[in-house]
VOBA-1610 file (N, C-alpha, C; in pm, whole numbers, padded with zeros to 5 digits, always signed):
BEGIN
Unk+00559+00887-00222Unk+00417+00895-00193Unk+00394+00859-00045Unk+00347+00980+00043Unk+00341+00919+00213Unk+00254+00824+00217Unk+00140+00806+00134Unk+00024+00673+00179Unk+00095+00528+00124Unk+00173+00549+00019Unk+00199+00433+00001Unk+00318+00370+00066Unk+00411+00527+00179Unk+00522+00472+00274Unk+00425+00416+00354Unk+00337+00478+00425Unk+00232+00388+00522Unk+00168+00260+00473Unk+00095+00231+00360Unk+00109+00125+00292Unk+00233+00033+00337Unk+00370+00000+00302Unk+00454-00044+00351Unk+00478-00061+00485Unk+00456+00043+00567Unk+00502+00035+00732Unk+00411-00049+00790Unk+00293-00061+00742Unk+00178-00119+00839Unk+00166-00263+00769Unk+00208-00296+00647Unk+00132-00437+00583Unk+00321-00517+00527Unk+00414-00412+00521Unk+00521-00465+00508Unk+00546-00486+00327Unk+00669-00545+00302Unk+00691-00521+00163Unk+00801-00601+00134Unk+00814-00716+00001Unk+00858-00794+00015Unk+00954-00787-00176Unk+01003-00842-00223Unk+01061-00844-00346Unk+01115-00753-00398Unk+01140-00748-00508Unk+01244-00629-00557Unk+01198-00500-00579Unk+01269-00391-00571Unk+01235-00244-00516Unk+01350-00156-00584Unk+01295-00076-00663Unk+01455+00022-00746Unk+01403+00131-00710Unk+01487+00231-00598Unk+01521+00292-00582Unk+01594+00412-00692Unk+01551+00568-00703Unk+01663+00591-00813Unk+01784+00531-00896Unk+01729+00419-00964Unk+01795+00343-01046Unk+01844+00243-00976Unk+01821+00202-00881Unk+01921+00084-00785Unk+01824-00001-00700Unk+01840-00116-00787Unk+01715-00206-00736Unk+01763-00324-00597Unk+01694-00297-00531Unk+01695-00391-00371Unk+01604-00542-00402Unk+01655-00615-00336Unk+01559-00730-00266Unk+01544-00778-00176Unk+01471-00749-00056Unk+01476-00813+00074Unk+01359-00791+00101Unk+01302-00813+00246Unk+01174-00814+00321Unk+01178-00710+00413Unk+01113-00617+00418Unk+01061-00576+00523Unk+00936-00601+00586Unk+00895-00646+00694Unk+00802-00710+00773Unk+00717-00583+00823Unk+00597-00619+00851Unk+00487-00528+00860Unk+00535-00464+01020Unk+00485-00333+01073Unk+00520-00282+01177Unk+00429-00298+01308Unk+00417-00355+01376Unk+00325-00333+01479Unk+00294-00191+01583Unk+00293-00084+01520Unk+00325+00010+01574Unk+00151+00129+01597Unk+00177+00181+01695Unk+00028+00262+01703Unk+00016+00338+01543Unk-00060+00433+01536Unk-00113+00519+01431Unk+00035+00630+01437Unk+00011+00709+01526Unk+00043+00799+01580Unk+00208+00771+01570Unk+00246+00644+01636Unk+00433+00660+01588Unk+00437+00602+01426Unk+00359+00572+01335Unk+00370+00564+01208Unk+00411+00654+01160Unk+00312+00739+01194Unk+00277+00891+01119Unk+00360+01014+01173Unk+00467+00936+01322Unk+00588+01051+01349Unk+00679+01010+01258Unk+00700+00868+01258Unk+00842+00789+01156Unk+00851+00850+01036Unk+00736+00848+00990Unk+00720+00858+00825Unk+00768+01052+00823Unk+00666+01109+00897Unk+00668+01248+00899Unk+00840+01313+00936Unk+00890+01226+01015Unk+01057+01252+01034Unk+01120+01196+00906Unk+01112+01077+00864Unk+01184+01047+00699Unk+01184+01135+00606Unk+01031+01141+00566Unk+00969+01261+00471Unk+01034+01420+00501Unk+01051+01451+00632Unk+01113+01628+00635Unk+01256+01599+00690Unk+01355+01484+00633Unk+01504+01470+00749Unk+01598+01453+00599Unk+01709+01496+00608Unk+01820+01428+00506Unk+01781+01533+00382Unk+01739+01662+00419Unk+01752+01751+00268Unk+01540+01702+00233Unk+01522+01618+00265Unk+01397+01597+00195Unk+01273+01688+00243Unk+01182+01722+00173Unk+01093+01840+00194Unk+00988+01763+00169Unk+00920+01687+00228Unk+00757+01605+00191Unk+00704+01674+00330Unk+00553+01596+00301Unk+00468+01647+00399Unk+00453+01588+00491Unk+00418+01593+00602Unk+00361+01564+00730Unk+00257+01439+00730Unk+00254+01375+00791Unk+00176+01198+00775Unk+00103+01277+00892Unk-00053+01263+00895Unk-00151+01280+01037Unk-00174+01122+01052Unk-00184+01089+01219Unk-00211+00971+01269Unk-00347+00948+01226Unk-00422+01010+01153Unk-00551+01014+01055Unk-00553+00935+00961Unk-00429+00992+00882Unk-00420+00917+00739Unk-00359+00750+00741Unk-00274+00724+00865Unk-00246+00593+00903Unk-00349+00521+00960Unk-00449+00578+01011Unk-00559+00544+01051Unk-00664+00436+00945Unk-00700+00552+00851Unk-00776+00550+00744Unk-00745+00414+00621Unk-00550+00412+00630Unk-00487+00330+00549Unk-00477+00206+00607Unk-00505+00216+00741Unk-00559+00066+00832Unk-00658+00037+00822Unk-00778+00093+00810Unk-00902+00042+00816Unk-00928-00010+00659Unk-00890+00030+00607Unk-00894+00018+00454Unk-00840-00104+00372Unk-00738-00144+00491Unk-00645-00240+00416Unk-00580-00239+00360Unk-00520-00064+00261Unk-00462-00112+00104Unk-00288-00132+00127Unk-00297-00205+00033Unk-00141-00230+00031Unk-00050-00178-00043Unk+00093-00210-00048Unk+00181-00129-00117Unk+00218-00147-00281
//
């Protein structure tokens, strides 16, 4: 889900996390990063490695900042 990778990039994400069957635990710490390199990061993850998602606009990182919501 790209809003809820942005969710994560901007507010950070902490406890356990399963992955296609393979559960993680560590911290990732919130990003201090403009709109705009959110929404390149995410938009390069989402279309790199075989994966076919959509495009993040520095809009929608925008919107998910002002908003607050979390992951």
């Amino acid at each position: 889900d790209p809003e809820r990778a942005v969710a994560i990039v901007l507010h950070g994400l902490s406890g356990p996390v399963t992955v296609n069957g393979v559960q993680y635990a560590s911290v990732m710490p919130p990003s201090p990063i403009e709109d705009a390199d959110v929404a390149a990061v995410l938009t390069y993850t989402l279309r790199s490695w075989g994966n076919q998602g959509p495009a993040v606009a520095p809009e929608t990182v925008a919107r998910i900042r002002s908003a607050g919501a979390r992951p």
